[in-house]
C-alpha positions as CSV (number, residue, x, y, z in Angstrom):
1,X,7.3,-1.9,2.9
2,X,10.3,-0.4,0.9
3,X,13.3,-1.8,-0.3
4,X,16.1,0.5,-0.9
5,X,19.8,0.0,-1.5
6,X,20.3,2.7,2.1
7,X,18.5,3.5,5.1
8,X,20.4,6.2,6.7
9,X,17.4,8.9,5.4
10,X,15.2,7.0,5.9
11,X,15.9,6.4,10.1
12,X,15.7,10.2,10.3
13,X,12.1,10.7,8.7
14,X,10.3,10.3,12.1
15,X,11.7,10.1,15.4
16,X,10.5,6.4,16.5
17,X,12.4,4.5,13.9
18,X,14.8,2.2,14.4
19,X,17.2,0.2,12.5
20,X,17.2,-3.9,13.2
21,X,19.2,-6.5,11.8
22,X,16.8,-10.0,11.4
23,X,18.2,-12.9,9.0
24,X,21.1,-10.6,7.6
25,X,18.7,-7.8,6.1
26,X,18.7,-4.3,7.7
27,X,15.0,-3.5,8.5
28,X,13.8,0.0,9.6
29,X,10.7,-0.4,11.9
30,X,8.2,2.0,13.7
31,X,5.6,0.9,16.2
32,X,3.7,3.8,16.3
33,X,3.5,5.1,12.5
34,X,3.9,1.2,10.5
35,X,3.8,3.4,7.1
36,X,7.8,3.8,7.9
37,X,8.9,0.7,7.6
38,X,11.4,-0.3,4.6
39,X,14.2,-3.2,4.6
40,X,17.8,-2.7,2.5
41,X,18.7,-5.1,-0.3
């Protein structure tokens, strides 16, 4: 998983990610390709 400081580029590098909110972090998760994933902060 990465941690970077934004995760706007990072939502558009494949189509099935998607931005969440869990415990006051912003996550970016992908079901189908898990390599995506990345939190902010």
């Amino acid at each position: 998983m990465k941690v970077r400081s934004s995760l706007k580029s990072l939502k558009n590098r494949h189509r099935d990610c998607q931005i969440v909110r869990r415990k006051g972090r912003l996550y970016v998760i992908n079901k189908t390709d898990p390599r995506f994933k990345a939190r902010q902060g």
